[in-house]
PDB file of N, CA, C and O in Angstrom:
ATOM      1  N   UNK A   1     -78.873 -60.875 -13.784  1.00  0.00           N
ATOM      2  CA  UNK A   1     -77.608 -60.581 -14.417  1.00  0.00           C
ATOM      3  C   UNK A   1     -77.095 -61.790 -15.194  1.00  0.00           C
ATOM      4  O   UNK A   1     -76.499 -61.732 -16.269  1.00  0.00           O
ATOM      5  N   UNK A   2     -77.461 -63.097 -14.384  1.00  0.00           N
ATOM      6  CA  UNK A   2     -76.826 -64.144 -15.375  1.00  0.00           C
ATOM      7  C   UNK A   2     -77.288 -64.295 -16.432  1.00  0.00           C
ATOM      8  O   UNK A   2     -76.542 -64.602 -17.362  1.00  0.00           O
ATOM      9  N   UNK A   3     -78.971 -64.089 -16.676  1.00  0.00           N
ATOM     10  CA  UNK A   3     -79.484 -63.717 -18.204  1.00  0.00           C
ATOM     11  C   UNK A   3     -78.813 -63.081 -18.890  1.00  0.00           C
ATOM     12  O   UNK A   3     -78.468 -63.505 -19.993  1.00  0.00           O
ATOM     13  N   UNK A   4     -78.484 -62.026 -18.481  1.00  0.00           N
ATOM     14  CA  UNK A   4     -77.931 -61.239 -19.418  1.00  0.00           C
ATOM     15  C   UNK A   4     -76.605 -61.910 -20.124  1.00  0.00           C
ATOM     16  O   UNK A   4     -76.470 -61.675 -21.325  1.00  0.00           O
ATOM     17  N   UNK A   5     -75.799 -62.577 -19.593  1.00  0.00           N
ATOM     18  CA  UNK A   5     -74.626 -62.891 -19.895  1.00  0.00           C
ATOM     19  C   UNK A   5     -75.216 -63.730 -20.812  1.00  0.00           C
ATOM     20  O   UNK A   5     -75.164 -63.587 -22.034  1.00  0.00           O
ATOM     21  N   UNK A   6     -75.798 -64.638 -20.190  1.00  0.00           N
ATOM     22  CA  UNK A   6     -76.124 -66.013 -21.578  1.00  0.00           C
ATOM     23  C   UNK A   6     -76.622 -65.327 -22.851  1.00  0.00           C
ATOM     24  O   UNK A   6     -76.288 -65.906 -23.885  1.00  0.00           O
ATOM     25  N   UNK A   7     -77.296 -64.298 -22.983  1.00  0.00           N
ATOM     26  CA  UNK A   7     -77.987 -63.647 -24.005  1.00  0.00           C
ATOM     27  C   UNK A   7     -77.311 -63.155 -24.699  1.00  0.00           C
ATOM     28  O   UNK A   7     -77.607 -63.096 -25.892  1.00  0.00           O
ATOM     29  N   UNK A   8     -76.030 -62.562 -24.166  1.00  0.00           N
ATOM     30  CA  UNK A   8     -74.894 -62.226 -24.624  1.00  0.00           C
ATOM     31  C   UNK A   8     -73.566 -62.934 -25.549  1.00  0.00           C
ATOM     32  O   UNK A   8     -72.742 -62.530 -26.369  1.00  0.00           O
ATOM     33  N   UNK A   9     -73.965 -64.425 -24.775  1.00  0.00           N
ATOM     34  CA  UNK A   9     -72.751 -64.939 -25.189  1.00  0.00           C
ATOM     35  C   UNK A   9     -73.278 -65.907 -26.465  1.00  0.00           C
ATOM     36  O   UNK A   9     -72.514 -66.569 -27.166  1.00  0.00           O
ATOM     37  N   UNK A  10     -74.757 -65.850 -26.622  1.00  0.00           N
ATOM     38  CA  UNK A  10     -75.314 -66.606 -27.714  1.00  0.00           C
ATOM     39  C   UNK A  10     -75.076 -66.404 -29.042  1.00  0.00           C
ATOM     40  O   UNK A  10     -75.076 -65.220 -29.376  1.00  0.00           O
ATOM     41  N   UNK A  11     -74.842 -67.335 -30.034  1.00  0.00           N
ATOM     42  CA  UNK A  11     -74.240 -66.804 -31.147  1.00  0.00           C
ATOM     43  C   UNK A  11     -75.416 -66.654 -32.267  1.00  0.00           C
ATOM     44  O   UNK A  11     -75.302 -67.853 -32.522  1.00  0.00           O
ATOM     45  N   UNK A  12     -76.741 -66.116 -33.417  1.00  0.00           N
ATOM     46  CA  UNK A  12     -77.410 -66.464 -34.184  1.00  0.00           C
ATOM     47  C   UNK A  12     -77.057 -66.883 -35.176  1.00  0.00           C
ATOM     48  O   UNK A  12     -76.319 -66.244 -35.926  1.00  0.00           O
ATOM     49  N   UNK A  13     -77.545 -68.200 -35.459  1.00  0.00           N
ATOM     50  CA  UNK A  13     -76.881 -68.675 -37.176  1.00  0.00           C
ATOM     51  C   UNK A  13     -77.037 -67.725 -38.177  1.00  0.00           C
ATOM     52  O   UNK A  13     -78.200 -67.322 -38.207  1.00  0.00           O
ATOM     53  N   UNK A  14     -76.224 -67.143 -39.116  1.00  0.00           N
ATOM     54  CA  UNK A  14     -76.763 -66.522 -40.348  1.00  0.00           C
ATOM     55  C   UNK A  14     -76.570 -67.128 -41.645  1.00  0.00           C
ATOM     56  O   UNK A  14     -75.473 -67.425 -42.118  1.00  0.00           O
ATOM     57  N   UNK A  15     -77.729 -67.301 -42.211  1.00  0.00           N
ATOM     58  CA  UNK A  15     -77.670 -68.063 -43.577  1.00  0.00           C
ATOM     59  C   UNK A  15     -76.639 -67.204 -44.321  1.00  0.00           C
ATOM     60  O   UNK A  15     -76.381 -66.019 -44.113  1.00  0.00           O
ATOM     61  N   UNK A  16     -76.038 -68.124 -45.332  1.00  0.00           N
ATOM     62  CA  UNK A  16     -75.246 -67.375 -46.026  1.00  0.00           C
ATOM     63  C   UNK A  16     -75.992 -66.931 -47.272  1.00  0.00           C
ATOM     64  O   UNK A  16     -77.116 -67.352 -47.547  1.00  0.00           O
ATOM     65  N   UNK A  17     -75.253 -65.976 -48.083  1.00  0.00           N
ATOM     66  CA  UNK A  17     -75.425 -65.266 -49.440  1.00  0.00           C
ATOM     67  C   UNK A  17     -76.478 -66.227 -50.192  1.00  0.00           C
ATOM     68  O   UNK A  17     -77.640 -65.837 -50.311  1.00  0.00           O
ATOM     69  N   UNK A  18     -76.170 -67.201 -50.588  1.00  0.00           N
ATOM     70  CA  UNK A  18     -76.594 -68.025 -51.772  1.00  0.00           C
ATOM     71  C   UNK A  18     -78.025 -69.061 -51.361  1.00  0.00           C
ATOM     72  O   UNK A  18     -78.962 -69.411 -52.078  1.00  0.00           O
ATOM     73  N   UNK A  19     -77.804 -69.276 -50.299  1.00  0.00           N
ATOM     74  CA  UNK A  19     -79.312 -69.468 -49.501  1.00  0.00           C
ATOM     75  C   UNK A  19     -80.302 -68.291 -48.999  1.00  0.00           C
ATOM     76  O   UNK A  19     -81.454 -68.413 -48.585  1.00  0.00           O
ATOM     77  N   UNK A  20     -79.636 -67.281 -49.132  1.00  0.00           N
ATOM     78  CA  UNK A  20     -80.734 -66.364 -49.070  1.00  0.00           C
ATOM     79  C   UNK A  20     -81.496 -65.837 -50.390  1.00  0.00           C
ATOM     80  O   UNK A  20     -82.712 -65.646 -50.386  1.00  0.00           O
ATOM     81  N   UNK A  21     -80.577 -65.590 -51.663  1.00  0.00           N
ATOM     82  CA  UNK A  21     -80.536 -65.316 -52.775  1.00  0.00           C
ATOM     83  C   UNK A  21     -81.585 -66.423 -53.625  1.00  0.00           C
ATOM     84  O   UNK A  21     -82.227 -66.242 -54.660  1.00  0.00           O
ATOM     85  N   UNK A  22     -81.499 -67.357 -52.940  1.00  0.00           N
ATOM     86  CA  UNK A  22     -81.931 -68.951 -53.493  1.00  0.00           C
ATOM     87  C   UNK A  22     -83.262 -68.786 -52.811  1.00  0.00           C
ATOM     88  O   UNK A  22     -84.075 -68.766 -53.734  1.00  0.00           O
ATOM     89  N   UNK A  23     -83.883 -68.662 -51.705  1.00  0.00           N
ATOM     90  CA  UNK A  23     -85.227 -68.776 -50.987  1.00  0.00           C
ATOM     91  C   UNK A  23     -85.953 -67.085 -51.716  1.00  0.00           C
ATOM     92  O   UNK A  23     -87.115 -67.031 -52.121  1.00  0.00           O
ATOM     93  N   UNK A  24     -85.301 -66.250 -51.736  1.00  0.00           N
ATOM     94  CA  UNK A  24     -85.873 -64.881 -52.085  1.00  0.00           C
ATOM     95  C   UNK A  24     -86.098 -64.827 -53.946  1.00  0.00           C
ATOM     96  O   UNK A  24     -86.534 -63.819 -54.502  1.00  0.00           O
ATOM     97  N   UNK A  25     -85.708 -66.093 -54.698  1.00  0.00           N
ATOM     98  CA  UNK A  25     -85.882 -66.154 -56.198  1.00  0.00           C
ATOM     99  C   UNK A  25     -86.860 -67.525 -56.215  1.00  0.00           C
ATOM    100  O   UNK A  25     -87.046 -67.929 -57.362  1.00  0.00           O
ATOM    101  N   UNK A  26     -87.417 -68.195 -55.330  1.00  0.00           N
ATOM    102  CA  UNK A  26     -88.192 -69.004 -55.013  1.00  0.00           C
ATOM    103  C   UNK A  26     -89.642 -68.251 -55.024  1.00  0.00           C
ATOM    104  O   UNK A  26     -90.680 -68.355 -55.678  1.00  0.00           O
ATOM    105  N   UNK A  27     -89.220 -67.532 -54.079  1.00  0.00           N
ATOM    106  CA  UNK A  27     -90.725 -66.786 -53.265  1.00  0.00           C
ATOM    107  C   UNK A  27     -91.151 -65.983 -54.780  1.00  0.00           C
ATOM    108  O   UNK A  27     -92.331 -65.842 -55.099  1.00  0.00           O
ATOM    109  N   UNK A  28     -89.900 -65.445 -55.718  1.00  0.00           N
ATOM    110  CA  UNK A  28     -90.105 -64.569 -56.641  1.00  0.00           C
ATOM    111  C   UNK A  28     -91.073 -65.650 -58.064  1.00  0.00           C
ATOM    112  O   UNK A  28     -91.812 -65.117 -58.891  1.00  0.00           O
ATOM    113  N   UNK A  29     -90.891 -66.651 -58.026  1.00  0.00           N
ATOM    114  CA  UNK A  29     -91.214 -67.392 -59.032  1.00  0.00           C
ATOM    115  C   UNK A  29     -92.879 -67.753 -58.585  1.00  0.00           C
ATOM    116  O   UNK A  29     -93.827 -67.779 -59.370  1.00  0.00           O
ATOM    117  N   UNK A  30     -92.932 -68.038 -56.990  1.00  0.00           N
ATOM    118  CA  UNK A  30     -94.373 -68.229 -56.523  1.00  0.00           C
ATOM    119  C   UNK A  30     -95.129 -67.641 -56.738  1.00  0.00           C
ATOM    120  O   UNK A  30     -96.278 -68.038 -56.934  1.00  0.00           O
ATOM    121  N   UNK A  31     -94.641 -66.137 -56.790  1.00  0.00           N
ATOM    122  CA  UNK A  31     -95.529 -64.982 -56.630  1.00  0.00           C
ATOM    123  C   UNK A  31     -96.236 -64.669 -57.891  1.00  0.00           C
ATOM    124  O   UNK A  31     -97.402 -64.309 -58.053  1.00  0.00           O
ATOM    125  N   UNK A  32     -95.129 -64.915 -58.901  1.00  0.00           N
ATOM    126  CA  UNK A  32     -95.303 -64.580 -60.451  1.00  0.00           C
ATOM    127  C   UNK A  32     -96.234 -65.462 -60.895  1.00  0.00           C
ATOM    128  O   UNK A  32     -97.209 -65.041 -61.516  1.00  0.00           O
ATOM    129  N   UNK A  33     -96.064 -66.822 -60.638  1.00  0.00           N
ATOM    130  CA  UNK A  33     -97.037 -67.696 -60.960  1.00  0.00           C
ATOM    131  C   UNK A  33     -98.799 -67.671 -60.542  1.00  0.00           C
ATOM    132  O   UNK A  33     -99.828 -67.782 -61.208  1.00  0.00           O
ATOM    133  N   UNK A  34     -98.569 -67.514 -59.438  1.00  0.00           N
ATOM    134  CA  UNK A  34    -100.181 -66.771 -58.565  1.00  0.00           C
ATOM    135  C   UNK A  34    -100.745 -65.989 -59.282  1.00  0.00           C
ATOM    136  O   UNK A  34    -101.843 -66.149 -59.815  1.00  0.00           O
ATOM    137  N   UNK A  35     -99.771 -64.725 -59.385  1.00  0.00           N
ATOM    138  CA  UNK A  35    -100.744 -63.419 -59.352  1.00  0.00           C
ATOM    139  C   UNK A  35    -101.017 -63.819 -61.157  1.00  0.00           C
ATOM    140  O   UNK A  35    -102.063 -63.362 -61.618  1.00  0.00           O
ATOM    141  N   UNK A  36    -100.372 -64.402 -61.851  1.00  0.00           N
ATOM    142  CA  UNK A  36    -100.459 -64.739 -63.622  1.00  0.00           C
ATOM    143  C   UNK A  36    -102.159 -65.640 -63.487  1.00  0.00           C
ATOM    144  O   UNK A  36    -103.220 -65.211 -63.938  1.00  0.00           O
ATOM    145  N   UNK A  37    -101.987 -66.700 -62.879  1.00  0.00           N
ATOM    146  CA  UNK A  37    -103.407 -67.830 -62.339  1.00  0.00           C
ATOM    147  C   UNK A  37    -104.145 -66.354 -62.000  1.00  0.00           C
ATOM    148  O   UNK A  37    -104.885 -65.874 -62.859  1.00  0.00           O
ATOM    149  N   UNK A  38    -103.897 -65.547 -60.549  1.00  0.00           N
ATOM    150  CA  UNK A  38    -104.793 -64.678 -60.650  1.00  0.00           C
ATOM    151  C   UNK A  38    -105.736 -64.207 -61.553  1.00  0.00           C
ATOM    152  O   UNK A  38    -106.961 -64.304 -61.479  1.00  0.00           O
ATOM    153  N   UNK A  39    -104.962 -63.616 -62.529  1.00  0.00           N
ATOM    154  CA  UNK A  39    -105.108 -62.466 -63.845  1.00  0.00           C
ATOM    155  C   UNK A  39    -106.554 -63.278 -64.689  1.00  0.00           C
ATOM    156  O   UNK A  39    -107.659 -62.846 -65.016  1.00  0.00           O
ATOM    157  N   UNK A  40    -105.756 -64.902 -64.849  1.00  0.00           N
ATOM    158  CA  UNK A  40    -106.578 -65.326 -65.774  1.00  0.00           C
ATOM    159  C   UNK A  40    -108.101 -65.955 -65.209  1.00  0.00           C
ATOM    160  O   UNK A  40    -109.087 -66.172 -65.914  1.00  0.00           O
ATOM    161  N   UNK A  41    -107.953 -66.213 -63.475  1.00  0.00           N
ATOM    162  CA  UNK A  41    -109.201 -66.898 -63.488  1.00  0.00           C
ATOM    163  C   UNK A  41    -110.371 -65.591 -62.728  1.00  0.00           C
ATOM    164  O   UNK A  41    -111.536 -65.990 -62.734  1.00  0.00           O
ATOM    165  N   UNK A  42    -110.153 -63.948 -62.023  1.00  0.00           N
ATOM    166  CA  UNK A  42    -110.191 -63.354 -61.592  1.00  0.00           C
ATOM    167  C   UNK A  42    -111.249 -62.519 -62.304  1.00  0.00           C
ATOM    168  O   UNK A  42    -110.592 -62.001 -63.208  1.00  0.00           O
ATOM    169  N   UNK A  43    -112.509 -62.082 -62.427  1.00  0.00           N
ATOM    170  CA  UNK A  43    -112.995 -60.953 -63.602  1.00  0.00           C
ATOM    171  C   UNK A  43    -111.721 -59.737 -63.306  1.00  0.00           C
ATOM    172  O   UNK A  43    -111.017 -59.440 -62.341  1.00  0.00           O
ATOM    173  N   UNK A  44    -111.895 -59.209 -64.831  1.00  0.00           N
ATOM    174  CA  UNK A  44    -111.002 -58.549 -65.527  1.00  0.00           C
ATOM    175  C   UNK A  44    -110.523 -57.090 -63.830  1.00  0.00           C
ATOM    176  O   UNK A  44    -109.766 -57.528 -62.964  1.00  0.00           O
ATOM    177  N   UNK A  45    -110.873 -56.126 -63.723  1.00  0.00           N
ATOM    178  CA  UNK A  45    -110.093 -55.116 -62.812  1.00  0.00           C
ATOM    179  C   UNK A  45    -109.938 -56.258 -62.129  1.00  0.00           C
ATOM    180  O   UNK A  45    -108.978 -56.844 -62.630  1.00  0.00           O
ATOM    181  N   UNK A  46    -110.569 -57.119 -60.891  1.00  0.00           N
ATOM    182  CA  UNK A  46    -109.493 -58.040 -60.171  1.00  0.00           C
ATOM    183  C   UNK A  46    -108.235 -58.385 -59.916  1.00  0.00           C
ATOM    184  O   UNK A  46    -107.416 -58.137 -59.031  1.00  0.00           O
ATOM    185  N   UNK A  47    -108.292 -59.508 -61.662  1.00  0.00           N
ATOM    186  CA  UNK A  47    -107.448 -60.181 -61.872  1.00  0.00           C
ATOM    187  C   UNK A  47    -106.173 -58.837 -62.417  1.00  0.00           C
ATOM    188  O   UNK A  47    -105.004 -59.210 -62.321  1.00  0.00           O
ATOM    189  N   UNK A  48    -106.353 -57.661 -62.846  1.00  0.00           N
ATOM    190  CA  UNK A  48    -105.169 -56.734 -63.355  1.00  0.00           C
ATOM    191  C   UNK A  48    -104.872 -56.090 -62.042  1.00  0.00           C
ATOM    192  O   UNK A  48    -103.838 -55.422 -62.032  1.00  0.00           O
ATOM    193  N   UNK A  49    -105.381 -56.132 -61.215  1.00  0.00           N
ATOM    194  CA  UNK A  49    -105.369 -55.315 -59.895  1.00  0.00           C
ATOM    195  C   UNK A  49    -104.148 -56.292 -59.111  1.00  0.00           C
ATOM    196  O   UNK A  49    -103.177 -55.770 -58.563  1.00  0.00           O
ATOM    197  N   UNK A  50    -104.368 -57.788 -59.157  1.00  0.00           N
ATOM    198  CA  UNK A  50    -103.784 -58.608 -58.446  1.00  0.00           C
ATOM    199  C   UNK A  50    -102.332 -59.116 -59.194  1.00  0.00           C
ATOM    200  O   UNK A  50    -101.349 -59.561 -58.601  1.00  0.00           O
ATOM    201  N   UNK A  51    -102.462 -58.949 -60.458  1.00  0.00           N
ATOM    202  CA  UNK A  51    -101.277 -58.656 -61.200  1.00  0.00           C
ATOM    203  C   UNK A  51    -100.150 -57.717 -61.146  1.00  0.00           C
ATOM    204  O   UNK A  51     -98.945 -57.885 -61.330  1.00  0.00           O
ATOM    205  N   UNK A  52    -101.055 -56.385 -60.758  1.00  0.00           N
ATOM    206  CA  UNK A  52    -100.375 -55.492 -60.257  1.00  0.00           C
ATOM    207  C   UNK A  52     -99.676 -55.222 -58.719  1.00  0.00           C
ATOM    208  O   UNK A  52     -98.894 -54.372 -58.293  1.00  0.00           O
ATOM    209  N   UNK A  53    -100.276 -56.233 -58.196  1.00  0.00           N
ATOM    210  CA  UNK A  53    -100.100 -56.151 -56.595  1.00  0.00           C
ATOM    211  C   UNK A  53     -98.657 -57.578 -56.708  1.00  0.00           C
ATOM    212  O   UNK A  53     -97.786 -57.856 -55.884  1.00  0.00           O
ATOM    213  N   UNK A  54     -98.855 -57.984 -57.613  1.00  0.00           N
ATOM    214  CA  UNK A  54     -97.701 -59.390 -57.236  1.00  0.00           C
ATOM    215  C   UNK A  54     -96.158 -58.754 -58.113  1.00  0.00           C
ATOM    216  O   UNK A  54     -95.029 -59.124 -57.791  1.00  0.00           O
ATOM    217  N   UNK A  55     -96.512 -57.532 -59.492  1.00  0.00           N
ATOM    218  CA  UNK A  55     -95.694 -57.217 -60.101  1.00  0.00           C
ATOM    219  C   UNK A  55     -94.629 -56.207 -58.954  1.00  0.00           C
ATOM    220  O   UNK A  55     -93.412 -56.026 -58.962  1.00  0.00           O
ATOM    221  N   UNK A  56     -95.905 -55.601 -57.870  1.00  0.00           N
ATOM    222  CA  UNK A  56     -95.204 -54.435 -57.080  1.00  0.00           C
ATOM    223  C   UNK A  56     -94.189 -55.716 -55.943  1.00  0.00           C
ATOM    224  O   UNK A  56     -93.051 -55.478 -55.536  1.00  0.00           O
ATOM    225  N   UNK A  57     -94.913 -56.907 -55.662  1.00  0.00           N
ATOM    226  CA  UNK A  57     -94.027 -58.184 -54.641  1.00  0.00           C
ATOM    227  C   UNK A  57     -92.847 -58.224 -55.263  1.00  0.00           C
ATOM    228  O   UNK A  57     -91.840 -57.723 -54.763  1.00  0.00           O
ATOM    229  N   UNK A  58     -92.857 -58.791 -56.349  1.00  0.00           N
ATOM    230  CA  UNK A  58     -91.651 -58.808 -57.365  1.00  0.00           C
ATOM    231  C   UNK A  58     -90.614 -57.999 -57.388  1.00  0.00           C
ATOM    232  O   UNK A  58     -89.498 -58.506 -57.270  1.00  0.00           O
ATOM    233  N   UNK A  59     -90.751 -56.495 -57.550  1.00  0.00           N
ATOM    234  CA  UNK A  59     -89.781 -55.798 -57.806  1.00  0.00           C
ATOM    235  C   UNK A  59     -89.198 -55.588 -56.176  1.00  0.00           C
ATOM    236  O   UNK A  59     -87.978 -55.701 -56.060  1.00  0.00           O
ATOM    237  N   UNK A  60     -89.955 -55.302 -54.967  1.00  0.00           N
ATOM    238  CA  UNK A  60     -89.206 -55.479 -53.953  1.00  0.00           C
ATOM    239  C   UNK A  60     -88.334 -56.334 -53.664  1.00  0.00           C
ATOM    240  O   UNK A  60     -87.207 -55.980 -53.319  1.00  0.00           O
ATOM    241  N   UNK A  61     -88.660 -57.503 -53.742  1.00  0.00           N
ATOM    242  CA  UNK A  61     -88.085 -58.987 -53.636  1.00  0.00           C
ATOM    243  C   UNK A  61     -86.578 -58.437 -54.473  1.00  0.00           C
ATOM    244  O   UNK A  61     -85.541 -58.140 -53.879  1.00  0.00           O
ATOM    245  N   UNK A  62     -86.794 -58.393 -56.117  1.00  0.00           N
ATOM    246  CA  UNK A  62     -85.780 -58.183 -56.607  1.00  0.00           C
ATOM    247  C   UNK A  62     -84.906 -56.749 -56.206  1.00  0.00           C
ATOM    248  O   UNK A  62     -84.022 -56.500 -57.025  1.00  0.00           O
ATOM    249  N   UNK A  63     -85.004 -55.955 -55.279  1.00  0.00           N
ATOM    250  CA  UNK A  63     -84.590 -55.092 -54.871  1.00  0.00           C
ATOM    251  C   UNK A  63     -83.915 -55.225 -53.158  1.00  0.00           C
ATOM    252  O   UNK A  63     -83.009 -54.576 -52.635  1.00  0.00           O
ATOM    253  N   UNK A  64     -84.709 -56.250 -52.641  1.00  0.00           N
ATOM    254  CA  UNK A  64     -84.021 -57.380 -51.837  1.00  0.00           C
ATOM    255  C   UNK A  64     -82.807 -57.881 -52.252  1.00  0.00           C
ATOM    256  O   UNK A  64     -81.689 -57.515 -51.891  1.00  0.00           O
ATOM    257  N   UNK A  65     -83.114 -58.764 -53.053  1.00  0.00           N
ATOM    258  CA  UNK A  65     -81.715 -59.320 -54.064  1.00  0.00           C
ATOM    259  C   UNK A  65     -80.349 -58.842 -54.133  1.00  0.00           C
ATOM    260  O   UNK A  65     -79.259 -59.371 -53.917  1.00  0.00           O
ATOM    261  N   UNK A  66     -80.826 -57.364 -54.599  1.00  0.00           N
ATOM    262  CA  UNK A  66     -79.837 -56.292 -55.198  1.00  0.00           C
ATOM    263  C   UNK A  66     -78.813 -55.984 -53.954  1.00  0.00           C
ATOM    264  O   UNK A  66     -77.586 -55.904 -54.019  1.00  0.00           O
ATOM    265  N   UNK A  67     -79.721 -55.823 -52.714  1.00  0.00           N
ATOM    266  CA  UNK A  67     -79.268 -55.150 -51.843  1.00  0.00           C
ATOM    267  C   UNK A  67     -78.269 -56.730 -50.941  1.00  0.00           C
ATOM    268  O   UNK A  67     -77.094 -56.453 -50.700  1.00  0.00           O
ATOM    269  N   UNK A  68     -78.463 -57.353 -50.758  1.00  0.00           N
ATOM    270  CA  UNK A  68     -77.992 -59.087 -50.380  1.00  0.00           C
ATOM    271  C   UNK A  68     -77.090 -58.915 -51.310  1.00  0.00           C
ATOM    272  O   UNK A  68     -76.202 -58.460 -50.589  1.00  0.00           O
ATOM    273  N   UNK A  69     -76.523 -58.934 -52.616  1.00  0.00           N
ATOM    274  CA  UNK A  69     -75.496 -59.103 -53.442  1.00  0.00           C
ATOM    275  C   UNK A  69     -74.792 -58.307 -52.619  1.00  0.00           C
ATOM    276  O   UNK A  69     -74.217 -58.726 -51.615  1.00  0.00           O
ATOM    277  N   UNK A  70     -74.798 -56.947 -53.050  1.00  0.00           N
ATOM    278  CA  UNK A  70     -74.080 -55.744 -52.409  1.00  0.00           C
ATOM    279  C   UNK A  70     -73.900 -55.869 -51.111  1.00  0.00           C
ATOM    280  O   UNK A  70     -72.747 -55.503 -50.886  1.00  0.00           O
ATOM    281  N   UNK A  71     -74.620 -56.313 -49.760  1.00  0.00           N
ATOM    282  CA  UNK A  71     -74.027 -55.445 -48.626  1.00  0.00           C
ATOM    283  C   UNK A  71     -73.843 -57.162 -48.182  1.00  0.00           C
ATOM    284  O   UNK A  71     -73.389 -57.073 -47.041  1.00  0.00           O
ATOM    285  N   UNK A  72     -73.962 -58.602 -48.494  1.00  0.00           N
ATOM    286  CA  UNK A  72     -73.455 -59.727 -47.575  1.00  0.00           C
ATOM    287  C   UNK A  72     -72.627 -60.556 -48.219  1.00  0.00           C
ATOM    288  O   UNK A  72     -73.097 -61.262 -49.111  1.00  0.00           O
ATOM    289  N   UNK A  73     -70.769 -60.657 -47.781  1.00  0.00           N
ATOM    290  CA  UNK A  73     -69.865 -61.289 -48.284  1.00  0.00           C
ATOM    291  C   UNK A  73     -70.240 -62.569 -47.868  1.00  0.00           C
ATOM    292  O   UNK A  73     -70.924 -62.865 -46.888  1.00  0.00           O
ATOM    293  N   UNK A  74     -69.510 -63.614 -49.060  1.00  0.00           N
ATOM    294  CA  UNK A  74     -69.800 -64.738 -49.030  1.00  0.00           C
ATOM    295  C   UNK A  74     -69.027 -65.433 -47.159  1.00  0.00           C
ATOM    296  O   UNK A  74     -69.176 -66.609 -46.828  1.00  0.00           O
TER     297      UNK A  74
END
């Protein structure tokens, strides 16, 4: 039972808005850059395949974003 209480009374840090927004347009720039290196050093379906797989990272990420603006006050 005393577990429980401590587990209870623990608080989790939550990053705010602009550090999350900031690490999730990071990851977005990594990705873009890769899967682009991909494209060019990759034979051709590969490298468009892996382009396509970092374009589909991308738009989640930025749909991440969207959703962090909208639902977490500063």
């Amino acid at each position: 039972m005393a577990v429980l209480t401590k587990l209870q009374n623990t608080s989790i840090p939550v990053m705010n808005k602009k550090t999350i927004i900031r690490i999730l347009t990071i990851l977005i720039v990594i990705i873009a850059i890769a899967s682009v290196i991909a494209f060019i050093l990759l034979p051709k379906w590969k490298g468009i395949y892996m382009l396509s797989c970092g374009g589909v990272i991308v738009l989640n990420i930025l749909f991440a974003i969207f959703l962090v603006n909208k639902n977490l006050k500063n």
